[in-house]
N, C-alpha and C positions, 0 to 999 in steps of 0.2 A: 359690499360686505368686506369688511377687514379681516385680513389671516388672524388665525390663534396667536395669543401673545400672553405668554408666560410673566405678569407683574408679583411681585412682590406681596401682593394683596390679593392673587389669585391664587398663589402657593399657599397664603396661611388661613385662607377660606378651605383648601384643597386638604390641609392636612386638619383643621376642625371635622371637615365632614367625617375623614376617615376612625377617627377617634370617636365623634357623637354616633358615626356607625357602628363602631364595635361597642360601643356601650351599650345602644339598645339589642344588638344580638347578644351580649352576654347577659343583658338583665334578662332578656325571655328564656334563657337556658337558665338562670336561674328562680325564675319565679317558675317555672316546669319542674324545677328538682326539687323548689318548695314542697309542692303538692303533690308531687309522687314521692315525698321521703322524707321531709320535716314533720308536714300537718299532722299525720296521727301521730306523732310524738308528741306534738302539743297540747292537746284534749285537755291535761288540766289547768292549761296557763290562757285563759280566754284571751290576756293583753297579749301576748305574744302573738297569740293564732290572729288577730286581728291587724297589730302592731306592725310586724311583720310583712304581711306581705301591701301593703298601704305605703308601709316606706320604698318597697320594691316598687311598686308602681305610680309614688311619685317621682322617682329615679328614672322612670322609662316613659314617662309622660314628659319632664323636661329634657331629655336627651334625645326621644321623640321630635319635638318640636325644632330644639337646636339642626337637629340634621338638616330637618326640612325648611327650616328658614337658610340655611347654609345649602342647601343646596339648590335655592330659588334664586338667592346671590352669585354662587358659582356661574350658572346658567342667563344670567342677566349680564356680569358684568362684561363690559366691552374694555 
């Protein structure tokens, strides 16, 4: 087994992960403030109340994905 070896291409896997990580923790604190503090203010805009939070979770479904492909790579790479 070979020691840890800090490349080039392990640092910028390293710093993707941590950015696609804070993206999916801050879109879940925000699709949470959605619905506890937007939604009833939206009632009479149906596009929004739906628009909204659609667009939030396609945000956190490919920032989702990026993490965890970036972090199959991190853990792969030799």
């Amino acid at each position: 087994m070979t020691p840890f070896h800090w490349s080039e291409q392990r640092v910028a896997r390293l710093s993707t992960l941590i950015v696609a990580g804070a993206v999916v923790v801050v879109d879940l604190v925000l699709f949470f403030v959605y619905f506890r503090t937007v939604a009833p203010l939206l009632k009479d805009l149906p596009l929004y109340r739906v628009g909204l939070p659609a667009g939030i979770l396609a945000v956190l479904l490919f920032a989702l994905r990026r993490f965890l492909t970036q972090l199959r790579l991190f853990r792969e790479d030799r």
